[in-house]
C-alpha positions in Angstrom: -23.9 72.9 -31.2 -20.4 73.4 -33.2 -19.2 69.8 -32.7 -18.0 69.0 -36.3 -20.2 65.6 -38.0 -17.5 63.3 -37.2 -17.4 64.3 -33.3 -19.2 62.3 -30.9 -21.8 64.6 -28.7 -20.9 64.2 -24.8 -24.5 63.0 -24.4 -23.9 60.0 -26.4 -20.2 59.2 -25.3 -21.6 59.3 -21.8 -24.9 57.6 -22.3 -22.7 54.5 -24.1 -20.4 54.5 -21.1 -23.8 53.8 -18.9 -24.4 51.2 -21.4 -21.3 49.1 -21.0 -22.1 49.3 -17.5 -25.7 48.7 -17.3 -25.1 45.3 -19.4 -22.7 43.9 -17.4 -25.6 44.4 -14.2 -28.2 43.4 -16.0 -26.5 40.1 -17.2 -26.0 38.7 -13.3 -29.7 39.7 -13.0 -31.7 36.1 -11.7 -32.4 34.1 -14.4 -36.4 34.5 -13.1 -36.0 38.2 -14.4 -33.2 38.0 -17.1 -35.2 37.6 -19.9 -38.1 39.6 -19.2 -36.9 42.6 -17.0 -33.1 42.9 -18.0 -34.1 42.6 -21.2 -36.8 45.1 -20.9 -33.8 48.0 -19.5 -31.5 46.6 -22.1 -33.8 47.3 -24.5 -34.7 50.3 -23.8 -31.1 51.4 -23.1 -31.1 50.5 -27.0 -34.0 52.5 -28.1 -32.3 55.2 -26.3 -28.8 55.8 -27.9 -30.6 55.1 -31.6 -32.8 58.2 -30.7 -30.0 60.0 -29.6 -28.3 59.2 -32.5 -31.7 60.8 -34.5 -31.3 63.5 -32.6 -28.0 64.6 -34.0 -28.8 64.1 -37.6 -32.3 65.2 -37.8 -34.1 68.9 -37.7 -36.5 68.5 -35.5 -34.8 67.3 -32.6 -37.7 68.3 -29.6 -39.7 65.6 -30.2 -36.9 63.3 -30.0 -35.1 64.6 -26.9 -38.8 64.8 -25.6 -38.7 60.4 -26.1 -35.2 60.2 -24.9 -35.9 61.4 -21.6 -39.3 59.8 -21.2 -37.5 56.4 -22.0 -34.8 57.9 -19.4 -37.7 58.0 -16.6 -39.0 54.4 -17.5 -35.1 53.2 -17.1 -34.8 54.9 -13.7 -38.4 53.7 -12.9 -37.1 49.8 -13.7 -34.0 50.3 -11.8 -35.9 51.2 -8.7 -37.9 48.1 -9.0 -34.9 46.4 -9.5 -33.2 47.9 -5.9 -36.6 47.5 -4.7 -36.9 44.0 -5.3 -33.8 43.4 -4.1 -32.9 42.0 -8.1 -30.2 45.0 -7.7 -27.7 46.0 -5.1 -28.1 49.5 -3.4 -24.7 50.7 -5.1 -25.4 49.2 -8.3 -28.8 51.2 -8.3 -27.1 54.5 -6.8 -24.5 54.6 -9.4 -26.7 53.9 -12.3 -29.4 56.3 -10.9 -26.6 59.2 -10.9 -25.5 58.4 -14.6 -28.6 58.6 -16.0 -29.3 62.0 -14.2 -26.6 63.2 -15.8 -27.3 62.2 -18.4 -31.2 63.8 -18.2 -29.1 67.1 -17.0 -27.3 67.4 -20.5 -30.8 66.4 -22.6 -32.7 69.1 -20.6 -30.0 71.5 -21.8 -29.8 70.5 -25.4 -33.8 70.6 -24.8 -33.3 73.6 -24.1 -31.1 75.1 -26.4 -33.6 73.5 -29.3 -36.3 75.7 -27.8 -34.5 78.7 -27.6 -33.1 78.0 -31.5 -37.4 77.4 -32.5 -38.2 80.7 -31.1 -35.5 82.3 -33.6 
């Protein structure tokens, strides 16, 4: 990666954008679910861009990214519940479902390029 320290990595600018939006859904959850299951995505959400943030500054980044998208899964698993339940319109759900697999498209390649670099 030659992104200079003070650069923000695309991963994180676009996983923060997801943020902003996922809040702003997950506060007009029902107040039945606000506090347990919004809070639940939010806070994994959370977990999610401070790994990221790991990620960047620390050597051994696999295990991390490994984390990052498992909590990725369990957002995306929450969100289907969410459509499911009918706690979260179909939109709502399609557009946060497509952000986070882009998201999980630009971890699997910076998985990947921290492979290839541990083979070196």
């Amino acid at each position: 990666m030659s992104l200079k320290k003070n650069e923000e990595l695309p991963v994180i600018v676009k996983w923060i954008e997801f943020m902003k939006w996922l809040f702003q859904i997950t506060e007009k959850f029902p107040k039945r679910t606000r506090f347990t299951f919004a809070n639940r995505i939010d806070n994994l959400a959370l977990d999610t861009v401070e790994d990221l943030i790991d990620a960047r500054y620390n050597r051994n980044r696999i295990e991390i990214l490994k984390r990052v998208n498992l909590r990725l899964e369990k957002i995306r698993i929450l969100l289907r519940i969410s459509k499911e339940t009918k706690i979260l319109p179909y939109k709502s759900y399609e557009s946060g479902v497509k952000s986070i697999n882009d998201v999980g498209n630009m971890l699997g390649g910076w998985i990947k390029h921290e492979e290839n670099i541990s083979r070196r």
